[in-house]
N, CA, C and O atoms as CSV, one atom per row, in Angstrom:
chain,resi,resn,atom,element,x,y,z
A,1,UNK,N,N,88.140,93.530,83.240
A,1,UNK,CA,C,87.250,94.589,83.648
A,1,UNK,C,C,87.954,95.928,83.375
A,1,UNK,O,O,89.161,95.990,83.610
A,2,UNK,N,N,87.275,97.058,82.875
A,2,UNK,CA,C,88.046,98.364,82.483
A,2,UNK,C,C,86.868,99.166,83.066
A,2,UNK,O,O,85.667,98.968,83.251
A,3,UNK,N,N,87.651,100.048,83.248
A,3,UNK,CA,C,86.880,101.832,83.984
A,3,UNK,C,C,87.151,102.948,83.117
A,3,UNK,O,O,88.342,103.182,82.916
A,4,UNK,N,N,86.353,103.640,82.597
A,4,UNK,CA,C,86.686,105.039,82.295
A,4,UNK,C,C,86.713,106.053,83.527
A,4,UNK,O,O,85.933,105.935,84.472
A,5,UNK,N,N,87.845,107.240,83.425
A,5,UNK,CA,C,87.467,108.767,83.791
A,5,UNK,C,C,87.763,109.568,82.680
A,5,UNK,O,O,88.416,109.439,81.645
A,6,UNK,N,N,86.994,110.550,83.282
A,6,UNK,CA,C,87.636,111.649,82.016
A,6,UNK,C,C,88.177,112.759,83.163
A,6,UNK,O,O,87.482,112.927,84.165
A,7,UNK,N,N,89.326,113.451,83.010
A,7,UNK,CA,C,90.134,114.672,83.876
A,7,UNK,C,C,90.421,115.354,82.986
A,7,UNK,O,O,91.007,114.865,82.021
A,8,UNK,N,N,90.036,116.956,83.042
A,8,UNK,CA,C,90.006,118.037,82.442
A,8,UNK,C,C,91.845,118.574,82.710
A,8,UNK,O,O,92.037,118.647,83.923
A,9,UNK,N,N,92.772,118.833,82.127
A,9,UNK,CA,C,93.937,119.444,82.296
A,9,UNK,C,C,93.767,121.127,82.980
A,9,UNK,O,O,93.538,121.944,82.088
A,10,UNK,N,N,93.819,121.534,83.928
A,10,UNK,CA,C,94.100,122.375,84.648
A,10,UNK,C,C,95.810,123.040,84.421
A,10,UNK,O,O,96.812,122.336,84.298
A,11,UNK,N,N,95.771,124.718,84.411
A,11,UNK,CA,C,96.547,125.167,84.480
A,11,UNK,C,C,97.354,125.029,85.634
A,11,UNK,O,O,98.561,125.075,85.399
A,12,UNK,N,N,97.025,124.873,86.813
A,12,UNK,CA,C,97.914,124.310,87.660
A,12,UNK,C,C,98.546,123.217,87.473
A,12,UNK,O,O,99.657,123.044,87.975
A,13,UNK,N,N,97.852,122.162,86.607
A,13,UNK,CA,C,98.899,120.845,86.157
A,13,UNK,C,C,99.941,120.778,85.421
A,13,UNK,O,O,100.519,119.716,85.189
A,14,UNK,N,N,100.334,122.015,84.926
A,14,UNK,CA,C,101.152,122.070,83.792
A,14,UNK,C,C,102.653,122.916,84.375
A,14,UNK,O,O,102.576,123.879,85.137
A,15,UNK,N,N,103.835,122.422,83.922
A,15,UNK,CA,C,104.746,123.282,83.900
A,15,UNK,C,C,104.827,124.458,82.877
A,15,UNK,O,O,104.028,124.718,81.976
A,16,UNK,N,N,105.985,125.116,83.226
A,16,UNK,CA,C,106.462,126.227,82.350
A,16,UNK,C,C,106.508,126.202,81.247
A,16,UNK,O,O,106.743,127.265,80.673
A,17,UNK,N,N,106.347,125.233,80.624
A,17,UNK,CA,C,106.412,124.856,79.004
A,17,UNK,C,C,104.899,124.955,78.631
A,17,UNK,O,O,104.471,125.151,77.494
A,18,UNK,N,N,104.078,124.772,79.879
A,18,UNK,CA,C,102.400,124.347,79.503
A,18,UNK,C,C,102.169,123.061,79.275
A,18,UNK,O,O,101.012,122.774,78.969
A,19,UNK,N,N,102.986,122.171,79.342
A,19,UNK,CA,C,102.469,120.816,79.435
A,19,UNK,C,C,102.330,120.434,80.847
A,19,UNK,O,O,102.781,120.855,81.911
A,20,UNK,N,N,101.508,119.442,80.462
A,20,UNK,CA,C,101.086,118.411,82.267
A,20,UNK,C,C,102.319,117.925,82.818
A,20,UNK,O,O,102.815,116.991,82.188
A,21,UNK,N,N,103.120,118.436,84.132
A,21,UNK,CA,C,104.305,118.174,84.658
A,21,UNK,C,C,103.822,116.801,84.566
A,21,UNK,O,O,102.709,116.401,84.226
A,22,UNK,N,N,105.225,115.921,85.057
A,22,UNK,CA,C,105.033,114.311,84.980
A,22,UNK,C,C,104.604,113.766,86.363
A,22,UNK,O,O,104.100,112.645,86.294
A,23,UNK,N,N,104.694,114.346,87.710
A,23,UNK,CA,C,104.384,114.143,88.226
A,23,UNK,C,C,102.714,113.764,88.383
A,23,UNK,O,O,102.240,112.751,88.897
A,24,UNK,N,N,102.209,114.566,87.956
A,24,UNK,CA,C,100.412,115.271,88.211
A,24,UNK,C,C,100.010,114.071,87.632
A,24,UNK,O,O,99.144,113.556,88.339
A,25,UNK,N,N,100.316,113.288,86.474
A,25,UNK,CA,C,99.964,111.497,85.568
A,25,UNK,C,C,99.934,110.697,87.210
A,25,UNK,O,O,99.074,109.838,87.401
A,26,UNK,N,N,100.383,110.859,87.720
A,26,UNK,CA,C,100.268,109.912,89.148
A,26,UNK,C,C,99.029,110.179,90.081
A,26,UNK,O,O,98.336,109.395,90.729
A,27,UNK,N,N,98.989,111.341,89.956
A,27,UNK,CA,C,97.762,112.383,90.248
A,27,UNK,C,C,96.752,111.907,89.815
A,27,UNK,O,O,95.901,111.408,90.552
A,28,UNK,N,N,96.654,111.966,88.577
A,28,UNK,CA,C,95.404,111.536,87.674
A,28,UNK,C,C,94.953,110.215,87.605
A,28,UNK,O,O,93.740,110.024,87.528
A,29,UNK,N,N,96.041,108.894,87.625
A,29,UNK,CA,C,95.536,107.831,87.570
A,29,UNK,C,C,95.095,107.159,88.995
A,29,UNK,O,O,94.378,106.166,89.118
A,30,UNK,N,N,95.756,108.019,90.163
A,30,UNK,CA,C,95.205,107.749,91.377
A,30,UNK,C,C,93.942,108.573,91.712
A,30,UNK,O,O,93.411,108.248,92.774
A,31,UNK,N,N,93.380,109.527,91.055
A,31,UNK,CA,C,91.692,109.923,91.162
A,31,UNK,C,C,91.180,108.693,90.474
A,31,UNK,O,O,90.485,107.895,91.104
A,32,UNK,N,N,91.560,108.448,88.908
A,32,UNK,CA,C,90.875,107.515,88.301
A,32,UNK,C,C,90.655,105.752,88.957
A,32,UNK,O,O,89.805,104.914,88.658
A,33,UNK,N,N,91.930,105.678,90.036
A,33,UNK,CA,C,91.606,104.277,90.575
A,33,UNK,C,C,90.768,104.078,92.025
A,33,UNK,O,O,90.489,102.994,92.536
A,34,UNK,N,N,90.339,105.841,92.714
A,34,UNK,CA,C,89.290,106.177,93.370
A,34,UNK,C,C,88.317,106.016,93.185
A,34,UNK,O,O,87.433,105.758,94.002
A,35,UNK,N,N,88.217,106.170,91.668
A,35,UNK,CA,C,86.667,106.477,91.262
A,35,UNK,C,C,86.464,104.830,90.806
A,35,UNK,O,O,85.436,104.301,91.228
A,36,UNK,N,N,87.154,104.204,90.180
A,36,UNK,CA,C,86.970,102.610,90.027
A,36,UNK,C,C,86.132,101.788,91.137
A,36,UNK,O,O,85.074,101.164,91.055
A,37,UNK,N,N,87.195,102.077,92.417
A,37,UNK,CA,C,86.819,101.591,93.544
A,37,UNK,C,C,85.415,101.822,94.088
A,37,UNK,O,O,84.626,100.916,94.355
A,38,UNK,N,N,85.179,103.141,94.226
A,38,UNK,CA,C,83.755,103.532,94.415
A,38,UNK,C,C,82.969,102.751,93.193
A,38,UNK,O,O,82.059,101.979,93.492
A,39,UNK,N,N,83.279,102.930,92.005
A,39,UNK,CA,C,82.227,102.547,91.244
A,39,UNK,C,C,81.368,100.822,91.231
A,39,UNK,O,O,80.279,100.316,90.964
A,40,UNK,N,N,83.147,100.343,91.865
A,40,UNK,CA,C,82.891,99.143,92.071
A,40,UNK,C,C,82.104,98.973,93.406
A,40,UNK,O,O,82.082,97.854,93.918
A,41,UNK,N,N,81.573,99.830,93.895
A,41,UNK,CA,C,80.688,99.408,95.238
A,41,UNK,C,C,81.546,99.275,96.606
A,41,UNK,O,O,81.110,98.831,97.669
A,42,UNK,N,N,82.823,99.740,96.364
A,42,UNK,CA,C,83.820,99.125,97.544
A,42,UNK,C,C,84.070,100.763,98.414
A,42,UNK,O,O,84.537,101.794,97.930
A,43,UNK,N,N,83.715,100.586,99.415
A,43,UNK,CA,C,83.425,101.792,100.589
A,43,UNK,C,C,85.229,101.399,101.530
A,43,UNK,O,O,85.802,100.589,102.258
A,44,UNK,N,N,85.404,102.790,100.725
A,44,UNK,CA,C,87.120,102.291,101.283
A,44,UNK,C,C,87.375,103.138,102.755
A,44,UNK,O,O,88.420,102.913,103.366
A,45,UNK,N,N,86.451,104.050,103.260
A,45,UNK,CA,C,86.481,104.228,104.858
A,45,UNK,C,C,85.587,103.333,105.346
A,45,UNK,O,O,85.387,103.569,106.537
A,46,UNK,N,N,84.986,102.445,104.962
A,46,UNK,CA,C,84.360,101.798,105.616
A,46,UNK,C,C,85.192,100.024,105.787
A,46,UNK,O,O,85.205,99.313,106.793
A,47,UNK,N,N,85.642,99.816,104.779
A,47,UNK,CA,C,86.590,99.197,104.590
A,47,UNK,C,C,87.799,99.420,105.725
A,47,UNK,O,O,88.209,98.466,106.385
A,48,UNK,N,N,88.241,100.545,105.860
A,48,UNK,CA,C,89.205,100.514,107.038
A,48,UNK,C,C,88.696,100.872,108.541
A,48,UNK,O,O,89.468,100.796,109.497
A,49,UNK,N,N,87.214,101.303,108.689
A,49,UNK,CA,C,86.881,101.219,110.207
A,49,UNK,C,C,86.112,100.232,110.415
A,49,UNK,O,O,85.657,100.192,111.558
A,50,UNK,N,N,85.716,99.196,109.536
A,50,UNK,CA,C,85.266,97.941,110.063
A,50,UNK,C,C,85.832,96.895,109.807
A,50,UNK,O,O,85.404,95.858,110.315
A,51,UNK,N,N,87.368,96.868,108.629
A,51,UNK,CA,C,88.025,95.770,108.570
A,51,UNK,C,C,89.602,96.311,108.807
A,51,UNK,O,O,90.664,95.691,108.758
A,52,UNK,N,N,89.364,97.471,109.035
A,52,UNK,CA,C,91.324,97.926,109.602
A,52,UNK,C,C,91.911,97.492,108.861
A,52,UNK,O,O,92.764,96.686,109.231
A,53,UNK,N,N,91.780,97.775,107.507
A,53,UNK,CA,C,92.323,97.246,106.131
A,53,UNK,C,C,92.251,98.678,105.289
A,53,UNK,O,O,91.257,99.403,105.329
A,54,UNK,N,N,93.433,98.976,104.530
A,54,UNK,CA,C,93.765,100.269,103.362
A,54,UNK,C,C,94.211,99.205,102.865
A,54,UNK,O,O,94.582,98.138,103.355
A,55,UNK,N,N,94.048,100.092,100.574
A,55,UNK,CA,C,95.007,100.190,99.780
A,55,UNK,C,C,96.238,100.787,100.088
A,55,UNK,O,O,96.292,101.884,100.646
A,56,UNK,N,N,97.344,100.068,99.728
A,56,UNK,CA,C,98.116,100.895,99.337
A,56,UNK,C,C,99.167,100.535,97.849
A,56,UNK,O,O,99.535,99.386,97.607
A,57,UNK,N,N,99.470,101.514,97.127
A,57,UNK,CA,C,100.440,101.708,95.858
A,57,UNK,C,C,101.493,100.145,96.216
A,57,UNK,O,O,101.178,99.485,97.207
A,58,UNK,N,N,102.102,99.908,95.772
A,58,UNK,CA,C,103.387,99.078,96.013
A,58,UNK,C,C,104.299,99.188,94.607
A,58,UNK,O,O,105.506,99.226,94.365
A,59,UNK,N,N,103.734,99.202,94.244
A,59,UNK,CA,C,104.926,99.999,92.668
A,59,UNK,C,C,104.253,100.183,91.500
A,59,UNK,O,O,103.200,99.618,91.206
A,60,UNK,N,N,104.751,100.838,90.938
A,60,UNK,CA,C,104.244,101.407,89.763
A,60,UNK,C,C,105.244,102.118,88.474
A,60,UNK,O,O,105.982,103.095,88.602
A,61,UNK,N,N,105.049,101.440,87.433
A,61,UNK,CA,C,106.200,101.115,86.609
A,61,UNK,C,C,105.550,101.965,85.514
A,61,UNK,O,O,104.494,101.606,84.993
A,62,UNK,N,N,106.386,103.463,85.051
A,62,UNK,CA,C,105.455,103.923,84.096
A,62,UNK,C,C,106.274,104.651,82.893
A,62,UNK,O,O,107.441,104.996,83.074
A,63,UNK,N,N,105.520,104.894,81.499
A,63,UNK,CA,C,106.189,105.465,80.518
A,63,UNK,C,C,105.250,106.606,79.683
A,63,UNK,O,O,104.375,106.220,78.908
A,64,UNK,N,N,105.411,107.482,79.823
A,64,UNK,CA,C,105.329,108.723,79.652
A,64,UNK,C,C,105.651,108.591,77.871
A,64,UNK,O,O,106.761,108.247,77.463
A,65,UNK,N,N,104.385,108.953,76.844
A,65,UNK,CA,C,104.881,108.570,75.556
A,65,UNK,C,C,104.236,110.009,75.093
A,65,UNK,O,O,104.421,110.047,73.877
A,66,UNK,N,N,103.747,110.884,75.392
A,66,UNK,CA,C,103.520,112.254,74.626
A,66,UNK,C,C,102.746,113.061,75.962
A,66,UNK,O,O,102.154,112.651,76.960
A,67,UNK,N,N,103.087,114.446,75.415
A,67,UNK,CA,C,102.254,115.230,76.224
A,67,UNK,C,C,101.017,115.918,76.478
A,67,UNK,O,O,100.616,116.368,75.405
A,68,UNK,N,N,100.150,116.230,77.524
A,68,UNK,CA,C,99.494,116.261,77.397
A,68,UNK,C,C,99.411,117.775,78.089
A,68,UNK,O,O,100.178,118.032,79.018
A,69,UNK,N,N,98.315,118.920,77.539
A,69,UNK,CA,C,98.534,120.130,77.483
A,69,UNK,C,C,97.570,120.894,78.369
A,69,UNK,O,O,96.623,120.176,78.689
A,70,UNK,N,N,97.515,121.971,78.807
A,70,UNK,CA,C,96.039,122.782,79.530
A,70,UNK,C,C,95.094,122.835,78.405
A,70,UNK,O,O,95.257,123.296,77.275
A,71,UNK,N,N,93.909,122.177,79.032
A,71,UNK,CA,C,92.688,122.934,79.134
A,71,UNK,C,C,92.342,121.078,77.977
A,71,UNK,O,O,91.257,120.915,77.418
A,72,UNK,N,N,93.076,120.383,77.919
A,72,UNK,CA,C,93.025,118.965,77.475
A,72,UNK,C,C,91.355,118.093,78.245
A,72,UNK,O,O,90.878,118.181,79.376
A,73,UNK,N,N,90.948,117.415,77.173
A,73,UNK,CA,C,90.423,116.371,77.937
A,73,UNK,C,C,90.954,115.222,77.709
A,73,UNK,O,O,91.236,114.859,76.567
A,74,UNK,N,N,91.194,114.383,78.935
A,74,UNK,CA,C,91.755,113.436,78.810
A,74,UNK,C,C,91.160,112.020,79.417
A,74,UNK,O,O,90.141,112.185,80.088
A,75,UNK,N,N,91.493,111.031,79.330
A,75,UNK,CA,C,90.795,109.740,79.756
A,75,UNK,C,C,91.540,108.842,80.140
A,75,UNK,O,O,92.601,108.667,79.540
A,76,UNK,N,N,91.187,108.023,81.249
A,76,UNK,CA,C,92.030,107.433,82.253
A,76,UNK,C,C,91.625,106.362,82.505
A,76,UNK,O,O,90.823,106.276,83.434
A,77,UNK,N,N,92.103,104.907,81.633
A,77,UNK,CA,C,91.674,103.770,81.766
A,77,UNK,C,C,91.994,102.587,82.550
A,77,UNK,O,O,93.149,102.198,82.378
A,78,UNK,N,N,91.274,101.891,83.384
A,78,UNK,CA,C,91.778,101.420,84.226
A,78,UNK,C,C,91.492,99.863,83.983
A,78,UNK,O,O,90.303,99.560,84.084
A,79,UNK,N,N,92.542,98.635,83.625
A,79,UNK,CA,C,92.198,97.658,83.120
A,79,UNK,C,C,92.812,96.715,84.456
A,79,UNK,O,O,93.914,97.105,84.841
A,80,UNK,N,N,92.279,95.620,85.146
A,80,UNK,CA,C,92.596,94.748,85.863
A,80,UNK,C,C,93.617,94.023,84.923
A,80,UNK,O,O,93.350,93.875,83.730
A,81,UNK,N,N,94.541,93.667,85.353
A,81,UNK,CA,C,95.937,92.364,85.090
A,81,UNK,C,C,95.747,91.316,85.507
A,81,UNK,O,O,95.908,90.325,84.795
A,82,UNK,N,N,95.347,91.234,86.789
A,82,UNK,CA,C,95.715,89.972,87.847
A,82,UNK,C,C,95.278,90.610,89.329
A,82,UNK,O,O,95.569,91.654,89.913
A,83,UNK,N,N,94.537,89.602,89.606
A,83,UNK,CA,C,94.435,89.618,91.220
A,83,UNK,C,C,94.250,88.304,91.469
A,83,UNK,O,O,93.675,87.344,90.956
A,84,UNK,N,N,95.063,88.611,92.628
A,84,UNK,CA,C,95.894,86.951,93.646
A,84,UNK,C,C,95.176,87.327,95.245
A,84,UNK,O,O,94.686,88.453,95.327
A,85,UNK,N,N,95.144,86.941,95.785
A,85,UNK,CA,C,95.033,86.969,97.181
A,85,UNK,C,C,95.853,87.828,98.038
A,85,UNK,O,O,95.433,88.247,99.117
A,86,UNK,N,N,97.102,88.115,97.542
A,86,UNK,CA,C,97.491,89.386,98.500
A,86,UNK,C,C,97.787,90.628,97.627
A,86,UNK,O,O,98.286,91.595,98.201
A,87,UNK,N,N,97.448,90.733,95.847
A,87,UNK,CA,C,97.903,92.066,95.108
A,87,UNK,C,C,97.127,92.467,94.178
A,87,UNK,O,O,96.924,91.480,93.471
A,88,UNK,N,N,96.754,93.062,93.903
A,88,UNK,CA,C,95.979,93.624,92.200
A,88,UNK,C,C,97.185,94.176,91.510
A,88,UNK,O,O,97.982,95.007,91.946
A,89,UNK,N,N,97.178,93.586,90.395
A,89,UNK,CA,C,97.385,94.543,89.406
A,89,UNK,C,C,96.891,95.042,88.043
A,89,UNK,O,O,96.322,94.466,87.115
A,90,UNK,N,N,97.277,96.249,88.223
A,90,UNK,CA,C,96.176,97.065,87.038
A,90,UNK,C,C,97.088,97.574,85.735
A,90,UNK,O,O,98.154,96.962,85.671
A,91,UNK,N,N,96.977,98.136,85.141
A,91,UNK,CA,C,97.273,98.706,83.527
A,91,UNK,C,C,96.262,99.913,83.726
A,91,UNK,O,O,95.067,99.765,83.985
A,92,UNK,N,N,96.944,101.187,83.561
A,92,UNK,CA,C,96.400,102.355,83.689
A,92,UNK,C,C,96.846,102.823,82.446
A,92,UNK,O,O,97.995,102.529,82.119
A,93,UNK,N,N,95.768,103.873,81.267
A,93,UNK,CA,C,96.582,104.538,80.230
A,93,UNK,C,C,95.670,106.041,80.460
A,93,UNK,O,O,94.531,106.262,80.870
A,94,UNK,N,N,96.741,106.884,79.997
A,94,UNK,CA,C,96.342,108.019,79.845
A,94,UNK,C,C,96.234,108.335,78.523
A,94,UNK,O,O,97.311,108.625,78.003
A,95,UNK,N,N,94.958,108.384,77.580
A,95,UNK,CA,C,95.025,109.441,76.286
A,95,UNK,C,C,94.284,110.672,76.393
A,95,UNK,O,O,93.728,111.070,77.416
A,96,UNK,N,N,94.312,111.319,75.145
A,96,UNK,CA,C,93.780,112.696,74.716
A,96,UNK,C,C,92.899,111.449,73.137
A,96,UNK,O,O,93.495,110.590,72.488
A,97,UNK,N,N,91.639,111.801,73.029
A,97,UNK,CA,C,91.239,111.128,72.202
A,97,UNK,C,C,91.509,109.865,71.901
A,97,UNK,O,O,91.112,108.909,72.567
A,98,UNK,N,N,92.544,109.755,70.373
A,98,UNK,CA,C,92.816,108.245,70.356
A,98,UNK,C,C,94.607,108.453,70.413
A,98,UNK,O,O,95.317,107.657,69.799
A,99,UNK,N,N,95.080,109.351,71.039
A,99,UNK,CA,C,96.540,109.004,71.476
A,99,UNK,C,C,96.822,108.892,72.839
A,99,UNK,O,O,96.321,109.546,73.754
A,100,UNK,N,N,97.902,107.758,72.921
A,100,UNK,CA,C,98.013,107.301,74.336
A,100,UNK,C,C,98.852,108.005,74.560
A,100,UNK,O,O,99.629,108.148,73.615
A,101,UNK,N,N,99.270,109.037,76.210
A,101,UNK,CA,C,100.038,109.838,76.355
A,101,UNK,C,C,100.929,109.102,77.657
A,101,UNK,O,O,102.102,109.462,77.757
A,102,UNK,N,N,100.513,108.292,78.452
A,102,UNK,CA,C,101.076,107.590,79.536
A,102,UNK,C,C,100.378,106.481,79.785
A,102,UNK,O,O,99.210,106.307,79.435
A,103,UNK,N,N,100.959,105.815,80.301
A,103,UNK,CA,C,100.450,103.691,80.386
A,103,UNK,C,C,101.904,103.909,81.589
A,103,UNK,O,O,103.034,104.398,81.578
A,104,UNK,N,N,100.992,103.203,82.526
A,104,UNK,CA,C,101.359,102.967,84.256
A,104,UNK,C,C,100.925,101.202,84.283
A,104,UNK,O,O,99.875,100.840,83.754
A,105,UNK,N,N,101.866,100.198,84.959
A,105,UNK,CA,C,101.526,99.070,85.381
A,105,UNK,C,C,101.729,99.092,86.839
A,105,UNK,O,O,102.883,99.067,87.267
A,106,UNK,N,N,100.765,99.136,87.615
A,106,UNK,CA,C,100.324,99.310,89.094
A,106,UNK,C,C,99.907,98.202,89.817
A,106,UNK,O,O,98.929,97.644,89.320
A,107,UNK,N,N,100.447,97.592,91.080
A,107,UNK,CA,C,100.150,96.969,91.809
A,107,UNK,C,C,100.148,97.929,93.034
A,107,UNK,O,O,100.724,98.921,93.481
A,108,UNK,N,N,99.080,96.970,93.331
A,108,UNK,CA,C,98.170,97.509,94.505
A,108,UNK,C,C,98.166,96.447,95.664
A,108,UNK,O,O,97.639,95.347,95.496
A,109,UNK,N,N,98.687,96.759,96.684
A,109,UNK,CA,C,98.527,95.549,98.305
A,109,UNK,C,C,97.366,96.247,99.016
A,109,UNK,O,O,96.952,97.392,98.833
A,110,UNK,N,N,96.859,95.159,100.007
A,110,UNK,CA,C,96.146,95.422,101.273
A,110,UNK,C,C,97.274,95.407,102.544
A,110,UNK,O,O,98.052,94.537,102.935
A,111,UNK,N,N,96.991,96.766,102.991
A,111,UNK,CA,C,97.895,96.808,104.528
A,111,UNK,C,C,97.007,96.514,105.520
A,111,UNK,O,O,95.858,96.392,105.096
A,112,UNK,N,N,97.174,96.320,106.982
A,112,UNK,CA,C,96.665,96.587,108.389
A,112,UNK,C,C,96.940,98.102,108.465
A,112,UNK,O,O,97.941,98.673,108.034
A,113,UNK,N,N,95.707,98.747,109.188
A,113,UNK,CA,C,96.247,100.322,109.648
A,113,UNK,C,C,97.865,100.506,110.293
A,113,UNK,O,O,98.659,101.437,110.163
A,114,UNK,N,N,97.974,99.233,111.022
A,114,UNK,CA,C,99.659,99.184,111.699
A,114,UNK,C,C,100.524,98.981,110.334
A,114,UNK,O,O,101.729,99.090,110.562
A,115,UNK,N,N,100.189,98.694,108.874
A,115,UNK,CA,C,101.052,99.217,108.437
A,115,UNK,C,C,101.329,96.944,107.641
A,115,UNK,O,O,101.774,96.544,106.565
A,116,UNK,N,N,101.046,96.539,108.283
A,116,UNK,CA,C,101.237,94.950,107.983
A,116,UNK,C,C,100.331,94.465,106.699
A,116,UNK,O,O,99.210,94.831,106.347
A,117,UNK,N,N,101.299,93.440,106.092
A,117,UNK,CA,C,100.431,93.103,104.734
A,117,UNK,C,C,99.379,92.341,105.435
A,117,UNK,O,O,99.363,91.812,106.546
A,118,UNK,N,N,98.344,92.442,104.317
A,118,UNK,CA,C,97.009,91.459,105.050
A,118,UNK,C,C,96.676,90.852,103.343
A,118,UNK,O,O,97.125,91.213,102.256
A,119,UNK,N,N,95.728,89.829,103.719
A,119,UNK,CA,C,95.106,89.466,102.062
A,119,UNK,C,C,93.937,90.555,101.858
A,119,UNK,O,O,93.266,91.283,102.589
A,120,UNK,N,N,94.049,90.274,100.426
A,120,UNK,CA,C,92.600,90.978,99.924
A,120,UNK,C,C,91.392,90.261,100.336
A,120,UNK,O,O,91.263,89.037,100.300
A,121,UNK,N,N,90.361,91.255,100.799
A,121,UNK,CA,C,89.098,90.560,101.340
A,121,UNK,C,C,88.196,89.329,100.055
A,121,UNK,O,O,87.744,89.741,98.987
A,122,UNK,N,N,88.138,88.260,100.380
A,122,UNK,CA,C,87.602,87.787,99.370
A,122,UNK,C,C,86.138,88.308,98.441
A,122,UNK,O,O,85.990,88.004,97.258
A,123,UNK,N,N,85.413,88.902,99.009
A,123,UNK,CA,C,84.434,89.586,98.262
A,123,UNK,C,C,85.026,90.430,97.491
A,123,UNK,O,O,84.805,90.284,96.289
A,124,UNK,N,N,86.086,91.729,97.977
A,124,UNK,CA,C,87.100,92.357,96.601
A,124,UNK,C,C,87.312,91.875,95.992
A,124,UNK,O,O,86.750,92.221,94.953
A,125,UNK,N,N,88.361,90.485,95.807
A,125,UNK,CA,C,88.381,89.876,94.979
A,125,UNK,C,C,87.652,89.242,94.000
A,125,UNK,O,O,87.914,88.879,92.853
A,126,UNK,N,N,86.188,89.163,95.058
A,126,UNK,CA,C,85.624,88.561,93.697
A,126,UNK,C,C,84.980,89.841,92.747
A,126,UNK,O,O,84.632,89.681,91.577
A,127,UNK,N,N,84.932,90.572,93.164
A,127,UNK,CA,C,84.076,92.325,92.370
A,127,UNK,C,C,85.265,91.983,91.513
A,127,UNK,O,O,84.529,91.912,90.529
A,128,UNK,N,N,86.282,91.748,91.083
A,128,UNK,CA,C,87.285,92.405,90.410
A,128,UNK,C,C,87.964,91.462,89.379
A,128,UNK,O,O,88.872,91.721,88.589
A,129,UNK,N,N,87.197,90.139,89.621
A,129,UNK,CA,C,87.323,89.283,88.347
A,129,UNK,C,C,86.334,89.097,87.324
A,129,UNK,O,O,86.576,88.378,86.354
């Protein structure tokens, strides 16, 4: 399963050089795995006040292969890897047209609001195969 966004490069995203600091790519692929979620039908405050269940990050392994500049459009693809019962993981790329500028491999857990691993709800799971 894959998701498009598209994120416009903002002058605030950019360092002194005018490129997109490296940080803000973390930025971007976490709007783009917001908008997945929603798209996929999955109500993530509702999700935590009726099942006391959040996403959260658990690592994310990434390589930064060109830059990307103000006033850029860019696109933020979000490809499922694997989902198991307690993790997703995804493949995130960032290009400008047809060059890839960053590719992120992201796993994703379900916590308890206290902070405790829980499984993924089986209906998530199934939206996501």
């Amino acid at each position: 399963m894959t998701h498009q966004f598209e994120i416009r490069v903002y002058y605030e995203d950019t360092d002194m050089g005018g490129i997109v600091y490296h940080a803000n790519y973390l930025k971007f692929i976490e709007r783009a795995r917001s908008a997945w979620v929603r798209d996929l039908g999955l109500d993530q405050n509702a999700m935590r006040s009726r099942d006391g269940l959040i996403f959260a990050v658990r690592r994310i392994e990434a390589d930064y292969l060109g830059p990307a500049r103000f006033d850029d459009t860019l696109a933020v693809e979000t490809r499922t890897l694997q989902v198991t019962g307690a993790r997703l993981v995804l493949e995130q790329t960032v290009s400008r047209a047809v060059e890839k500028l960053f590719q992120a491999t992201v796993t994703v857990v379900c916590l308890t609001e206290a902070g405790q691993p829980a499984r993924l709800p089986a209906n998530i799971r199934l939206r996501l195969h």
